[in-house]
Structure formats: structure tokens, C-alpha cells
C-alpha positions in Angstrom: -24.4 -8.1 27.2 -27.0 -10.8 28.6 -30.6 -10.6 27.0 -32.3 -8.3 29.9 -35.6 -9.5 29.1 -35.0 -13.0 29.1 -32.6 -12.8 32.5 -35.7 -10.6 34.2 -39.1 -13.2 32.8 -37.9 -15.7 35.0 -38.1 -13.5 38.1 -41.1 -11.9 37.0 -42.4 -15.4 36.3 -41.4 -16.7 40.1 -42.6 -13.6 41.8 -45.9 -14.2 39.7 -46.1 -17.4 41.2 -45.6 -16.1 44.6 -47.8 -13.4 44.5 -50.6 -15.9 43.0 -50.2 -18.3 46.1 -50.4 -15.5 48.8 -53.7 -14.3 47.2 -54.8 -18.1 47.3 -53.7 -18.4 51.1 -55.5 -15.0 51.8 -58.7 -16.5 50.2 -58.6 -19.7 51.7 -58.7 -18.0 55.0 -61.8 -15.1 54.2 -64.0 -17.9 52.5 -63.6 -20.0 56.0 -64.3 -16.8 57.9 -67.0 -15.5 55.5 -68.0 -18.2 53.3 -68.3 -17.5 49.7 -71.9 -16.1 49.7 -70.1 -13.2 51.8 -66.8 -12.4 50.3 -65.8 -10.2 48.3 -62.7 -9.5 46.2 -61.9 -6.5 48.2 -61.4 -8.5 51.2 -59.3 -11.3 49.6 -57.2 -8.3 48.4 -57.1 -7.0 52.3 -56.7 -10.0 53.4 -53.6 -10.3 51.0 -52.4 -6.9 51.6 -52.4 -6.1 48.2 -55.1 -3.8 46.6 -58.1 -5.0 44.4 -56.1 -3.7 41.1 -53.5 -6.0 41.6 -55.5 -9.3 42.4 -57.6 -8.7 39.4 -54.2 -9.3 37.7 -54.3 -12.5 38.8 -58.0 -13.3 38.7 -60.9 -11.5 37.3 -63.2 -12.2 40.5 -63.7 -14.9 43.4 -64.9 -17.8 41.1 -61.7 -17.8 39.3 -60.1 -18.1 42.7 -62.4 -21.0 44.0 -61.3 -22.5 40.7 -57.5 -22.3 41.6 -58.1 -23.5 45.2 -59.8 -26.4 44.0 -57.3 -27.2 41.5 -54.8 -26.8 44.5 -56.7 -29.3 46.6 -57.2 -31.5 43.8 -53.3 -31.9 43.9 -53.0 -32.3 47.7 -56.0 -34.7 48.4 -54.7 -36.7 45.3 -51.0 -36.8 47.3 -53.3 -37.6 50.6 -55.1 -40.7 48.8 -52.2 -41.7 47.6 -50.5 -41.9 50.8 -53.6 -43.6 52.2 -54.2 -46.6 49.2 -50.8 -46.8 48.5 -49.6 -47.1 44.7 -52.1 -46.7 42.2 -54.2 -49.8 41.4 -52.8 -51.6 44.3 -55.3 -54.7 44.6 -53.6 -56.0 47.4 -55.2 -53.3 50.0 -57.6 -54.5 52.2 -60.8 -52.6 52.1 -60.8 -51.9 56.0 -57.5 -50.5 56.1 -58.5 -48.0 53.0 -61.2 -47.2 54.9 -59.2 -46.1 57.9 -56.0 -44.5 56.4 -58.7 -42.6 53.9 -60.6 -41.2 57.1 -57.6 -40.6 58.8 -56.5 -38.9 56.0 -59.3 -37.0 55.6 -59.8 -35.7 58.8 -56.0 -34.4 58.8 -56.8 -32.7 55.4 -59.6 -30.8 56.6 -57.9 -29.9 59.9 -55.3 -28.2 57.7 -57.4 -27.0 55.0 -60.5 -25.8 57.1 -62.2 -24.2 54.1 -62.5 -27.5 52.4 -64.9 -28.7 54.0 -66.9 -24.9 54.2 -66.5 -24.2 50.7 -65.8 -27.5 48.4 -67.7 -30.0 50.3 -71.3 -28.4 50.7 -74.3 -29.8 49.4 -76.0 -26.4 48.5 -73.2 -24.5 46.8 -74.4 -21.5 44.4 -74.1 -22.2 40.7 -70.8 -20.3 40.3 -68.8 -22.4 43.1 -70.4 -25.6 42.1 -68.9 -25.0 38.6 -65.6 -23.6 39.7 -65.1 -26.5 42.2 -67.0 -29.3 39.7 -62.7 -30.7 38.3 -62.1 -31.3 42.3 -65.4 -33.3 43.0 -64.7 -35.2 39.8 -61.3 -36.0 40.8 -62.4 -36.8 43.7 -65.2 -39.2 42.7 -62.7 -40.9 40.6 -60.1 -42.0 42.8 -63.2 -43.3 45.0 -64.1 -45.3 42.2 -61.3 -46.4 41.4 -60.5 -48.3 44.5 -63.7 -49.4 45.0 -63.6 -50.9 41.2 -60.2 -52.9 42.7 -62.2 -54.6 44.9 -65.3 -55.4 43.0 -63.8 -56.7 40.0 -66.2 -57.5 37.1 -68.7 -54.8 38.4 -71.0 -52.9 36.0 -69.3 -49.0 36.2 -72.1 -47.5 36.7 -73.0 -49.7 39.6 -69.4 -48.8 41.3 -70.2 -45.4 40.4 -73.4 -45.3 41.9 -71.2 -47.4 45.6 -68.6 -43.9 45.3 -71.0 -41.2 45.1 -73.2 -43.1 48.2 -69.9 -43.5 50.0 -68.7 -40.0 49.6 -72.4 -38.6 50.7 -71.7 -40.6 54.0 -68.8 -39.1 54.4 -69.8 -35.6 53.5 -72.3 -36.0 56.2 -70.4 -36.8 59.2 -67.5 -35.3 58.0 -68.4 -31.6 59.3 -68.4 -32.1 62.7 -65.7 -34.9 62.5 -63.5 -31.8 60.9 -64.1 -29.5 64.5 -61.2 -31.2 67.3 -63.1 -28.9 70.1 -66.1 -30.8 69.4 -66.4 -33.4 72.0 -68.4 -35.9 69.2 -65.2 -35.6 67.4 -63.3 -38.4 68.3 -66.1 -40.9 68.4 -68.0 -39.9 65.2 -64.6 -40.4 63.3 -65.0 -44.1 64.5 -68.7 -44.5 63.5 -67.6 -42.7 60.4 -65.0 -45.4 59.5 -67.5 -48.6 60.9 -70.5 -47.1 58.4 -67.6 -47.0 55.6 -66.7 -50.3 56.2 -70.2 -51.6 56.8 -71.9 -50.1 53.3 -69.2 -50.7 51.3 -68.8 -54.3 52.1 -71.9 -55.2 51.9 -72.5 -53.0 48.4 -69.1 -54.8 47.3 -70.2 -57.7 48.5 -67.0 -58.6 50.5 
């Protein structure tokens, strides 16, 4: 007869895995609504249609699930740079075209992911959520550096470092109202987004 326990951890394993995704989607839907000041695990678990018992099975409290949203945006901004530098290290992209495709990018990220921007981009996050989400911004800091490093070869790191975190703060700016398509300044702020971009970092490159 086939092991019963081993046949049924596999599905218990997969329908973990679903079950742990729903209650992400649910919360990445209340923390845009409500912010995460304002939410509570109860209403994630609403939200989720499961009740609070069986989301603390999955995570002791709303930091823990900031933490797994981060760590799933890590992933997908990492797959959206990617797509927008090209391969890793790739010295051959021009600056200007990084900085468009990045925007770009960016802007379609946030469309999707509205919560981002509400939740993982603010410059006054509570202790809790700026310790939750500190693995994204340091992922995301890095891969900044990173292509800026390709381009200013022979630079001090702390002085690239210093180029990425100014260049990000620019963009964390605008970015809020970029992220709103019913906003009329939309469309033309993405542009003076992307001609700042290129204007700092080529002259803090010195390209």
C-alpha cells in the first residue's frame, strides 16, 4: 500500500502554498485601501475569506505579511529590471535607454501592484514596516548600483552608492503621482521623471 503520509504532504504542501498566496493577494488589496497604520489582521482574514485562526497559521500578524509581500516584490521588480537593463552586468546599455525602460517599467509595476508604492515606497514608514520591507529596499538599491557602477567604472562605491540612493529619492518623489493614470500630470511627469533621471545621473556619472 502507498505511504499515505508521504502521497498526502505534497498536497497539503501545494494547498499551503495556495492558501499563503490568497492571504498575500487579500493583503495587498486592504493595505492599498487602508494603509498599514489601519489594518488589521481581522480584515486581511475578511478580506481572504478565511477566519483570523487560520491566517495566523500562516503568519503571526501583519508585519510578517508585509515581509512576504516584499519578498514577493523583490522577485517581480528583480524580473522587471531585468527585462528593462537586459542581462546582468550588461555594459553595453546606454544610460538613456536604462533610464527609460526602468521608468517604463516602473510605472507598469506600480500600476499593477498599487500597494507598492502606498506601502513599500513611503518615506515615513512605522518602525515595524520599515524593518519588514528593509530586504526589498536593499535589493532594490543594489541593482540601482549596480548599473550605475557599469557605467562609472573605477568609481569609489560609496560615491555610486551615494548616485543610487539620490536617484531612487527622485524617483520616489515623482513617482506617486506618476503611479495615478486618472491624473492628468500623469503622462507628462513620467517624461520630466525620465529627463531629471537622465540629467542627474549623467552629470553625477559624468557621461
Amino acid at each position: 500500500m502507498p505511504d499515505t503520509d508521504q502521497t498526502q504532504t505534497p498536497r497539503r504542501q501545494a494547498r499551503g502554498r495556495r492558501r499563503s498566496a490568497e492571504i498575500l493577494d487579500a493583503a495587498e488589496q486592504v493595505f492599498a485601501d487602508r494603509g498599514f497604520e489601519r489594518t488589521t489582521t481581522n480584515a486581511i482574514a475578511e478580506a481572504a475569506r478565511i477566519s483570523p485562526g487560520s491566517l495566523y497559521q500562516y503568519f503571526r500578524n501583519k508585519e510578517e505579511i508585509a515581509a512576504a509581500l516584499a519578498e514577493r516584490y523583490t522577485n517581480a521588480l528583480t524580473t522587471a529590471q531585468e527585462a528593462a537593463v537586459g542581462a546582468r552586468g550588461d555594459d553595453a546599455e546606454e544610460l538613456d535607454v536604462f533610464v527609460t525602460r526602468a521608468v517604463d517599467r516602473m510605472v507598469a509595476f506600480n500600476a499593477e501592484h498599487p500597494v507598492f508604492l502606498a506601502l513599500f515606497m513611503r518615506a515615513d514608514a512605522p518602525t515595524a514596516l520599515t524593518t519588514a520591507i528593509a530586504p526589498l529596499q536593499e535589493a532594490l538599491a543594489a541593482r540601482v548600483h549596480e548599473v550605475i557602477a557599469t557605467h562609472a567604472p573605477g568609481r569609489d562605491s560609496a560615491d555610486i552608492a551615494l548616485i543610487a540612493l539620490t536617484a531612487l529619492q527622485i524617483a520616489r518623489g515623482i513617482m506617486p503621482v506618476v503611479a495615478r493614470a486618472d491624473d492628468p500630470l500623469a503622462s507628462p511627469l513620467t517624461a520630466e521623471l525620465k529627463r531629471a533621471l537622465r540629467a542627474y545621473l549623467s552629470a553625477a556619472i559624468g557621461n
